[in-house]
CHARMM internal coordinates of N, CA and C (Angstrom, degrees):
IC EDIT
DIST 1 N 1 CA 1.4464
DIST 1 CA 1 C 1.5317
ANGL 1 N 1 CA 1 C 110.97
DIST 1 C 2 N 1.3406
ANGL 1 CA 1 C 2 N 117.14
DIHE 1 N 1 CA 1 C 2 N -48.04
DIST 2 N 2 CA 1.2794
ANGL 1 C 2 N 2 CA 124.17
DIHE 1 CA 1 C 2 N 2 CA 176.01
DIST 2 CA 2 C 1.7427
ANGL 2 N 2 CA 2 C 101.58
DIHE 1 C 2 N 2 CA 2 C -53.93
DIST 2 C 3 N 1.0918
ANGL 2 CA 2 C 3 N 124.21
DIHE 2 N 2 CA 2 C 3 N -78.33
DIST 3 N 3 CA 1.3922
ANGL 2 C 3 N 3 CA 145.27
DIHE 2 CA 2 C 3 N 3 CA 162.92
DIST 3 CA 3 C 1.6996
ANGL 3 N 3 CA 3 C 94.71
DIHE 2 C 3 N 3 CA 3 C -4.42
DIST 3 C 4 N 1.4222
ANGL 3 CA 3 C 4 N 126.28
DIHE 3 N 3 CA 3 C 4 N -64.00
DIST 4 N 4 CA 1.7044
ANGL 3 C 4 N 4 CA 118.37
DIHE 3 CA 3 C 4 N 4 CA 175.90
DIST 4 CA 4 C 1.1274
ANGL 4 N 4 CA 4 C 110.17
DIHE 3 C 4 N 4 CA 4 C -72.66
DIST 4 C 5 N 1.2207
ANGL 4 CA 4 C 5 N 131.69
DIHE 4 N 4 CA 4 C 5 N -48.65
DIST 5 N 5 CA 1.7866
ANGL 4 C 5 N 5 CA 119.05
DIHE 4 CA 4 C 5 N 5 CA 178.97
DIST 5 CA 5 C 1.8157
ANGL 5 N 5 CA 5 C 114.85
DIHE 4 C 5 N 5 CA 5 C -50.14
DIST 5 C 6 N 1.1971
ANGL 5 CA 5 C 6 N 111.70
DIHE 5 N 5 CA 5 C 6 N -21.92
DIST 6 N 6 CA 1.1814
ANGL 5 C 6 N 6 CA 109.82
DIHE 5 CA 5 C 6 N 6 CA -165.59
DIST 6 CA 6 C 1.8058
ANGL 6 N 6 CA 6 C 97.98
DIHE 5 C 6 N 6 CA 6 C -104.27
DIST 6 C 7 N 1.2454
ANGL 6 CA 6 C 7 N 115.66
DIHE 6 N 6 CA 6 C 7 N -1.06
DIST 7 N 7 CA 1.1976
ANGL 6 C 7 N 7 CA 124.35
DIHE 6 CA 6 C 7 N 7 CA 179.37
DIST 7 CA 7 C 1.4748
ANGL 7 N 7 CA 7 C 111.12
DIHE 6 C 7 N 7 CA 7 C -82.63
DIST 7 C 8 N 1.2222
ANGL 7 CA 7 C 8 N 84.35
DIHE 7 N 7 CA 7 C 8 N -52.76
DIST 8 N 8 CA 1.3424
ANGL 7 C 8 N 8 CA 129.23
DIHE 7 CA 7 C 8 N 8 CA 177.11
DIST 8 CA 8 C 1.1960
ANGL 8 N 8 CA 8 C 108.92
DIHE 7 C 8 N 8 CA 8 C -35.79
DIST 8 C 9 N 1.4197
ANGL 8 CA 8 C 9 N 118.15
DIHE 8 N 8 CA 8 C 9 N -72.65
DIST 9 N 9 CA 1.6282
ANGL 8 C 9 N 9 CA 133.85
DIHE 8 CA 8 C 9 N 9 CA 161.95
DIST 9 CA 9 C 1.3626
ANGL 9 N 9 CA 9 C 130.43
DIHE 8 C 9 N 9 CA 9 C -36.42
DIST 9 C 10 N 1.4346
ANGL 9 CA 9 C 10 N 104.41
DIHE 9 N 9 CA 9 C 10 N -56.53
DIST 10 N 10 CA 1.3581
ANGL 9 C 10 N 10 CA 122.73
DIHE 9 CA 9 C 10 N 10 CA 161.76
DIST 10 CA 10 C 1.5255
ANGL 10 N 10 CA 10 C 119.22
DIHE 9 C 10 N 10 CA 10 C -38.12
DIST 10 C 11 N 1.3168
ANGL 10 CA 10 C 11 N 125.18
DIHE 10 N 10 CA 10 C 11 N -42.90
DIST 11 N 11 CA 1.3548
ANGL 10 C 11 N 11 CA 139.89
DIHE 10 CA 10 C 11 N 11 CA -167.08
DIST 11 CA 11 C 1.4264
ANGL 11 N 11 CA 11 C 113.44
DIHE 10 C 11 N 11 CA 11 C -85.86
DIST 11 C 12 N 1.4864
ANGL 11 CA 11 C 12 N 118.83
DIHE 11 N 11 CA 11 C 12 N -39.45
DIST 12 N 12 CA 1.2790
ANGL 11 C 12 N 12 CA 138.54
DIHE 11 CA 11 C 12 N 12 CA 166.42
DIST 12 CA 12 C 1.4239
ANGL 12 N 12 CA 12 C 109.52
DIHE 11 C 12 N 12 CA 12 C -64.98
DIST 12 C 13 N 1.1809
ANGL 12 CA 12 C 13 N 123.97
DIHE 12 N 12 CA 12 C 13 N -50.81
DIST 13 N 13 CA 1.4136
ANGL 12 C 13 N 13 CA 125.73
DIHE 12 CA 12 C 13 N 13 CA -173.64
DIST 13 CA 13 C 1.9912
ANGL 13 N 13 CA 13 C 108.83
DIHE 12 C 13 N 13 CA 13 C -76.24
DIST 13 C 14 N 1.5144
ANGL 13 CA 13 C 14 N 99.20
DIHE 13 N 13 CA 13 C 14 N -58.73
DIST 14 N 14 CA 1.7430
ANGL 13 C 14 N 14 CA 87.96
DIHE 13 CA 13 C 14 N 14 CA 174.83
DIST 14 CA 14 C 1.7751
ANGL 14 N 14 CA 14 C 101.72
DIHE 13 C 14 N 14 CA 14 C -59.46
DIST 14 C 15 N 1.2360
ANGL 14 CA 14 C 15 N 148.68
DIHE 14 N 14 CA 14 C 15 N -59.38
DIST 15 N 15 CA 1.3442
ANGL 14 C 15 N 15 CA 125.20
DIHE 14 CA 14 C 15 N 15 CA 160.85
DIST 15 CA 15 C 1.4297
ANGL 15 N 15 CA 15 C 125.78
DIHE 14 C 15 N 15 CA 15 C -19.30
DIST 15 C 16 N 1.3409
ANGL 15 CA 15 C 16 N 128.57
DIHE 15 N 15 CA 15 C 16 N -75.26
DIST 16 N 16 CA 1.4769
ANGL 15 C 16 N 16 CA 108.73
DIHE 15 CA 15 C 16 N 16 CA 175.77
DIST 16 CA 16 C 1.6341
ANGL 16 N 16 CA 16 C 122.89
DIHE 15 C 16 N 16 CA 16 C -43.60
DIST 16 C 17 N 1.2788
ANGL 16 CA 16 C 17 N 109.33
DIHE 16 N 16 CA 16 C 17 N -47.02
DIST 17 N 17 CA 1.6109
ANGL 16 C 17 N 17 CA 111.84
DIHE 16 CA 16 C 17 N 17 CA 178.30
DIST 17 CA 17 C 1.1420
ANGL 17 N 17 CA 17 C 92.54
DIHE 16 C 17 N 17 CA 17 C -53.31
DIST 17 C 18 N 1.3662
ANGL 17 CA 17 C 18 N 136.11
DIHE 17 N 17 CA 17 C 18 N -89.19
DIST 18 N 18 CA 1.4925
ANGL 17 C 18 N 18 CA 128.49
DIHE 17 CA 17 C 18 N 18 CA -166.30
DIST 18 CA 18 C 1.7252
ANGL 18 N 18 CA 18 C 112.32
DIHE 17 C 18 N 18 CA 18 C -33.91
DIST 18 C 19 N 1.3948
ANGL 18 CA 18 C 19 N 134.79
DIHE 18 N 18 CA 18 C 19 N -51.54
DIST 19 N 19 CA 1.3999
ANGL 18 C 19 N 19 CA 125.69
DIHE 18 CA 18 C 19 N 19 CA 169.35
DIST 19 CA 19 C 1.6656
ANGL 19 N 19 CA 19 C 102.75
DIHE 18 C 19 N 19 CA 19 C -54.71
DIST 19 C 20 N 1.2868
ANGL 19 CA 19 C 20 N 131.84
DIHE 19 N 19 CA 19 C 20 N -84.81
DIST 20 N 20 CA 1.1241
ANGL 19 C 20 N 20 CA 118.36
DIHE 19 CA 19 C 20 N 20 CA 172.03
DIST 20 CA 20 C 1.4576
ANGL 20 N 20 CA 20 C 132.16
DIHE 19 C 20 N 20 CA 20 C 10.30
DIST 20 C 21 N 1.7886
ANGL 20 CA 20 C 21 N 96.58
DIHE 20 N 20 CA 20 C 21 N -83.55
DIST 21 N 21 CA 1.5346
ANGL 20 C 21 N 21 CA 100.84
DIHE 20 CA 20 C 21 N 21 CA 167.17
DIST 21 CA 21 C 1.5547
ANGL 21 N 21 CA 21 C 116.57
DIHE 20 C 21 N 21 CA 21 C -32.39
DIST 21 C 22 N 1.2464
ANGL 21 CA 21 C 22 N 95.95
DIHE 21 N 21 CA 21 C 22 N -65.97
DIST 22 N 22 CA 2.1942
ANGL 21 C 22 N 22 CA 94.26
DIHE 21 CA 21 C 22 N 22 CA -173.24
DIST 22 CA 22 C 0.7595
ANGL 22 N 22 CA 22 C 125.08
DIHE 21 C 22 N 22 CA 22 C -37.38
DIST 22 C 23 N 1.7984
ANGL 22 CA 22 C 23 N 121.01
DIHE 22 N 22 CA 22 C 23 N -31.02
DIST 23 N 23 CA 1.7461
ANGL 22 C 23 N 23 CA 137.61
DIHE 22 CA 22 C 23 N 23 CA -146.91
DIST 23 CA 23 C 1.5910
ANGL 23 N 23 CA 23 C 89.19
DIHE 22 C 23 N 23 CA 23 C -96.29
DIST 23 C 24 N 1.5082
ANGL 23 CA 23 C 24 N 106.00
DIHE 23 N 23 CA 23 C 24 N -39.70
DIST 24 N 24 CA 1.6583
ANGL 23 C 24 N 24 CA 101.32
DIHE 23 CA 23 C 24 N 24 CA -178.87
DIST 24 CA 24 C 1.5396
ANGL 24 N 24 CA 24 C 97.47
DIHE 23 C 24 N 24 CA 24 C -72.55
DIST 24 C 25 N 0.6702
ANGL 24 CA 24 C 25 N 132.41
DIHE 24 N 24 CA 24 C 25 N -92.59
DIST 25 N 25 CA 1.4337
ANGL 24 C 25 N 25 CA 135.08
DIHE 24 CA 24 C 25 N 25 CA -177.61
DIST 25 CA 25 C 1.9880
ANGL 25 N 25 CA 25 C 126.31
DIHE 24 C 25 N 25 CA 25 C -5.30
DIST 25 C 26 N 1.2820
ANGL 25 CA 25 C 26 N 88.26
DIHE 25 N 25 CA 25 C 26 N -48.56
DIST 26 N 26 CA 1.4601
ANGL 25 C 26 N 26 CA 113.96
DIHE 25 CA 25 C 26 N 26 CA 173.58
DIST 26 CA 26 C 1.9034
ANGL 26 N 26 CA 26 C 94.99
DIHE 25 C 26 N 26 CA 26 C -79.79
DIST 26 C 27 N 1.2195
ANGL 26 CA 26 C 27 N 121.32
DIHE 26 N 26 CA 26 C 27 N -49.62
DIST 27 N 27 CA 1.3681
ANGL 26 C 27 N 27 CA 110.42
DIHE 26 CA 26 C 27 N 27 CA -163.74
DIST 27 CA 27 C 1.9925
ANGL 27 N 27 CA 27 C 117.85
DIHE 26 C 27 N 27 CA 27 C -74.43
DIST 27 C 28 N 1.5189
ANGL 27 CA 27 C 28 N 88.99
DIHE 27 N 27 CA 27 C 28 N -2.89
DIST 28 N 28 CA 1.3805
ANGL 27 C 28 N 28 CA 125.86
DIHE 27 CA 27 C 28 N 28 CA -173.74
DIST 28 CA 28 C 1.3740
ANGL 28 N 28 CA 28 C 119.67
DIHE 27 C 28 N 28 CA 28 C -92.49
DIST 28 C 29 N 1.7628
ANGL 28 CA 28 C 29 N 103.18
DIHE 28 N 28 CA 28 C 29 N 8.02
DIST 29 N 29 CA 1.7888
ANGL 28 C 29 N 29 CA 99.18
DIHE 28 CA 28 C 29 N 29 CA -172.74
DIST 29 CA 29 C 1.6951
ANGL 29 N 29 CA 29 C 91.21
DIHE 28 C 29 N 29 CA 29 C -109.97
DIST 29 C 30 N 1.2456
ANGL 29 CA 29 C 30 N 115.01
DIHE 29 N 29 CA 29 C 30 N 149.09
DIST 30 N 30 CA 1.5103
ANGL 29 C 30 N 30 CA 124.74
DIHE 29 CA 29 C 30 N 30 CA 167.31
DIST 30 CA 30 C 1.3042
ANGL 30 N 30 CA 30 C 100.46
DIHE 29 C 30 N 30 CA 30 C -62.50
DIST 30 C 31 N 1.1760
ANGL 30 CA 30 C 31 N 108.64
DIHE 30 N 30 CA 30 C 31 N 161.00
DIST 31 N 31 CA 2.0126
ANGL 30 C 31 N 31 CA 127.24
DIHE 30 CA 30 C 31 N 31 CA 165.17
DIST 31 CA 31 C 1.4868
ANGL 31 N 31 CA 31 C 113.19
DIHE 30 C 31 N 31 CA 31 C -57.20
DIST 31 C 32 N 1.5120
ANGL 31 CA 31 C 32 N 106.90
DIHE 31 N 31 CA 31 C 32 N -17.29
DIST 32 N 32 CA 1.5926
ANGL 31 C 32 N 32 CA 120.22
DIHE 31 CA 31 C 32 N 32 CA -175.73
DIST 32 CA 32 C 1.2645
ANGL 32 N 32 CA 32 C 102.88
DIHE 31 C 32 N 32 CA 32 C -76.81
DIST 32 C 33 N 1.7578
ANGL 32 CA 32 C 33 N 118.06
DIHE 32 N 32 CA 32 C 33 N -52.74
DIST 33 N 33 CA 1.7082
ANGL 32 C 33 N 33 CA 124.88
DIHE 32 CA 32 C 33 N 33 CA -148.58
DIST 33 CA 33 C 1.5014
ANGL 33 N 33 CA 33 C 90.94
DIHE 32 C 33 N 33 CA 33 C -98.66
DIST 33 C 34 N 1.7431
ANGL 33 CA 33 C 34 N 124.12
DIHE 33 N 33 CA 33 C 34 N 4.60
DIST 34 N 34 CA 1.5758
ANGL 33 C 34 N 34 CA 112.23
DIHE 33 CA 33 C 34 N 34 CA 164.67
DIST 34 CA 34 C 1.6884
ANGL 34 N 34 CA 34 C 108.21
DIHE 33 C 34 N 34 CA 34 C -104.09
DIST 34 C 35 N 1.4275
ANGL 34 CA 34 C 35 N 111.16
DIHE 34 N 34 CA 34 C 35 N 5.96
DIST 35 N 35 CA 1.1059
ANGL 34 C 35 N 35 CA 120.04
DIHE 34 CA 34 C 35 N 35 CA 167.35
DIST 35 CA 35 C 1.7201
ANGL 35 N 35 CA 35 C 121.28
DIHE 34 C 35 N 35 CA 35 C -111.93
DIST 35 C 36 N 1.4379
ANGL 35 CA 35 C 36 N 115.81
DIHE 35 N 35 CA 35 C 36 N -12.12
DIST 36 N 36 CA 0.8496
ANGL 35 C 36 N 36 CA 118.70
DIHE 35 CA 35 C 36 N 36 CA 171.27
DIST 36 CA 36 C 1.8304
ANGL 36 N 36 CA 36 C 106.31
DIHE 35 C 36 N 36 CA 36 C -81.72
DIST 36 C 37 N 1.4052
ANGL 36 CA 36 C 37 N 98.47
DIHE 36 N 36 CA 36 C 37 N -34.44
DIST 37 N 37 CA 1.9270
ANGL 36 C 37 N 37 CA 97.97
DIHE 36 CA 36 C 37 N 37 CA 169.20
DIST 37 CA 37 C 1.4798
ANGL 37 N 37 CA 37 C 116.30
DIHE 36 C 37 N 37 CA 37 C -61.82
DIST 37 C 38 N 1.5620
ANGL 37 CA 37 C 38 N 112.17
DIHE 37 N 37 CA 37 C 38 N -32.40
DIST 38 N 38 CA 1.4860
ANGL 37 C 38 N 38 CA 92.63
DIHE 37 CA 37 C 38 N 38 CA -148.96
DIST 38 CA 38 C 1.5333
ANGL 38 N 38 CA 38 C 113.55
DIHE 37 C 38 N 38 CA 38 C 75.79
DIST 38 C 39 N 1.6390
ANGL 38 CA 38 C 39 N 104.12
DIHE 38 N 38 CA 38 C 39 N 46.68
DIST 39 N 39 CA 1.5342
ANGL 38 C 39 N 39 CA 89.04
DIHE 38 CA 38 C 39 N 39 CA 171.88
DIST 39 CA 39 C 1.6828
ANGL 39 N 39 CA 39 C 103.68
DIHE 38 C 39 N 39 CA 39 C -155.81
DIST 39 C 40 N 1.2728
ANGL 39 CA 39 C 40 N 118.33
DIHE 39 N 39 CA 39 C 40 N 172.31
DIST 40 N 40 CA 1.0985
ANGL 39 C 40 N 40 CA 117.82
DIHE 39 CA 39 C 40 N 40 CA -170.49
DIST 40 CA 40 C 1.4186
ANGL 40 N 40 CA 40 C 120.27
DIHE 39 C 40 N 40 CA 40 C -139.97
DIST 40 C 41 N 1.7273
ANGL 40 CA 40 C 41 N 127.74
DIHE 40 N 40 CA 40 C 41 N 106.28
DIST 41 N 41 CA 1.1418
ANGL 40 C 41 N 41 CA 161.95
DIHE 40 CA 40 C 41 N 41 CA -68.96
DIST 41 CA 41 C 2.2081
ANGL 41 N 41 CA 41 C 66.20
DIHE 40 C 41 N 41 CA 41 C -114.93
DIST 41 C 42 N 0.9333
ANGL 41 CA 41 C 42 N 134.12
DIHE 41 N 41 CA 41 C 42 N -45.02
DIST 42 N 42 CA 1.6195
ANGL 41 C 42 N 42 CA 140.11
DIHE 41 CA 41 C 42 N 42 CA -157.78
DIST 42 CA 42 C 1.3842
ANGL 42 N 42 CA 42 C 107.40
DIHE 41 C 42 N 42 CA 42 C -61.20
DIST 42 C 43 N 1.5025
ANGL 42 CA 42 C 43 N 88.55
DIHE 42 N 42 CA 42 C 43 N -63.51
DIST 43 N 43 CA 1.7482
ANGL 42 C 43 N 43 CA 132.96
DIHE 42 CA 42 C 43 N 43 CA 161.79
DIST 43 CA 43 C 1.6931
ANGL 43 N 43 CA 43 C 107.13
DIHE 42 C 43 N 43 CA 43 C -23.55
DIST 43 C 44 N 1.4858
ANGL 43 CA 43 C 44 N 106.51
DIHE 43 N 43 CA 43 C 44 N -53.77
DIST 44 N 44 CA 1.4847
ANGL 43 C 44 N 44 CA 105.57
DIHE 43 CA 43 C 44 N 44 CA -138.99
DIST 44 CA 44 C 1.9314
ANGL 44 N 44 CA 44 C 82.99
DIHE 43 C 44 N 44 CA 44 C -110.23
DIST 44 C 45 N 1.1854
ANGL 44 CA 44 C 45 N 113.80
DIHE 44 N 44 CA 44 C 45 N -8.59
DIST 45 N 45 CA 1.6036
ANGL 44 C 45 N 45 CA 108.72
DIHE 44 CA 44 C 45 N 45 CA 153.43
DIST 45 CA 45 C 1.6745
ANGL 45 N 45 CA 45 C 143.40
DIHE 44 C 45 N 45 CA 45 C -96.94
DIST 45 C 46 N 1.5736
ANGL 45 CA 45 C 46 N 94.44
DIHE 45 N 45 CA 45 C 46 N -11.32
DIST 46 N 46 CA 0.9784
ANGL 45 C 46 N 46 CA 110.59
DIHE 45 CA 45 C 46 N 46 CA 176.59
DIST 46 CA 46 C 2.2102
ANGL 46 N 46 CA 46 C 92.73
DIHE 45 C 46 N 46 CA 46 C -85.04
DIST 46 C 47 N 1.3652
ANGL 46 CA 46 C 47 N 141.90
DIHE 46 N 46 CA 46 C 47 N -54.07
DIST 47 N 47 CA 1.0723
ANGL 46 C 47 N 47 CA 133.85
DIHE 46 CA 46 C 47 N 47 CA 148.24
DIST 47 CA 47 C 1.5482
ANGL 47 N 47 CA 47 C 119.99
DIHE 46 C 47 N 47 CA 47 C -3.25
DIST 47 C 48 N 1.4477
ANGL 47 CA 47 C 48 N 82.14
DIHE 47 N 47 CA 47 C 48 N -53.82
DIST 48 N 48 CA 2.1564
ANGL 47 C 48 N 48 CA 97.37
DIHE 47 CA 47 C 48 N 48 CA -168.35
DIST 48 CA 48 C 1.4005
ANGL 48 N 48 CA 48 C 102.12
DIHE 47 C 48 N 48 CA 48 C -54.54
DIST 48 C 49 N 1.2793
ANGL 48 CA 48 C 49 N 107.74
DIHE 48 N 48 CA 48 C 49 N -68.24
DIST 49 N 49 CA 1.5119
ANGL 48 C 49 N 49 CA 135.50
DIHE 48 CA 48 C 49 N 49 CA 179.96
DIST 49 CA 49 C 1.6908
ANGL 49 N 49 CA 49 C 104.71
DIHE 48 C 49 N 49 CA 49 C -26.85
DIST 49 C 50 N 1.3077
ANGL 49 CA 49 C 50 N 114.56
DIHE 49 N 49 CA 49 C 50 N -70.60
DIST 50 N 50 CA 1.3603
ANGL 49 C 50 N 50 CA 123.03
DIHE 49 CA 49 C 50 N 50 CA 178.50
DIST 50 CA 50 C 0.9279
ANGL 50 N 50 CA 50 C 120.25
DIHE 49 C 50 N 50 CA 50 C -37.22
DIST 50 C 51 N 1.6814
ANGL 50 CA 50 C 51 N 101.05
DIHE 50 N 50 CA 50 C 51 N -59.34
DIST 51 N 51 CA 1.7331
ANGL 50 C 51 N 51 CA 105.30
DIHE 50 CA 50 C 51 N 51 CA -175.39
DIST 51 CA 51 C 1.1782
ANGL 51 N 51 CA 51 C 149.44
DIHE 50 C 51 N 51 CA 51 C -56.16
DIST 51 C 52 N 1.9611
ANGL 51 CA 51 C 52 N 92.42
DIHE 51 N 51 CA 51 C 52 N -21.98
DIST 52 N 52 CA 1.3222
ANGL 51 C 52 N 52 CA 112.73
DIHE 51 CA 51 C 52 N 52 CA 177.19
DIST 52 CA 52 C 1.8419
ANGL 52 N 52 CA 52 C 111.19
DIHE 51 C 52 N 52 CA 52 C -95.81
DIST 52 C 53 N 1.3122
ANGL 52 CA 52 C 53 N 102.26
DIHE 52 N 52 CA 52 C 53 N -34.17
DIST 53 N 53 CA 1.6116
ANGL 52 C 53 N 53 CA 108.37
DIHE 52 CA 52 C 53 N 53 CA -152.87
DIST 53 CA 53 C 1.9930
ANGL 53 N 53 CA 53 C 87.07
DIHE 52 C 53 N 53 CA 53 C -95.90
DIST 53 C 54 N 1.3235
ANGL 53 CA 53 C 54 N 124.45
DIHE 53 N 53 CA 53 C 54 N -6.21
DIST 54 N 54 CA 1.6417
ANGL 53 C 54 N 54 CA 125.30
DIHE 53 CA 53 C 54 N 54 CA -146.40
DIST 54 CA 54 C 1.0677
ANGL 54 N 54 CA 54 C 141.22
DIHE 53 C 54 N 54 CA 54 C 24.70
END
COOR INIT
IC SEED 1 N 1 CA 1 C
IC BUILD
């Protein structure tokens, strides 16, 4: 039991770091390079979100 909570944790925590990362990354583009995508800064975290959490 201990053994899953701590698994458990593990999985939750490397997940946030991995969302994290994106949000910096994404929060890290000028108004130019979200216009040079064609994309939209909400858009492209709500994506993040998914990808990591599914």
């Amino acid at each position: 039991m201990i053994n899953n909570l701590i698994a458990y944790a593990h999985d939750r925590i490397e997940k946030r770091r991995n969302f994290n990362r994106l949000a910096n990354e994404i929060a890290s583009l000028s108004q130019r390079d979200l216009a040079d995508l064609r994309a939209d800064r909400g858009e492209m975290l709500r994506h993040a979100y998914k990808k990591v959490y599914g």
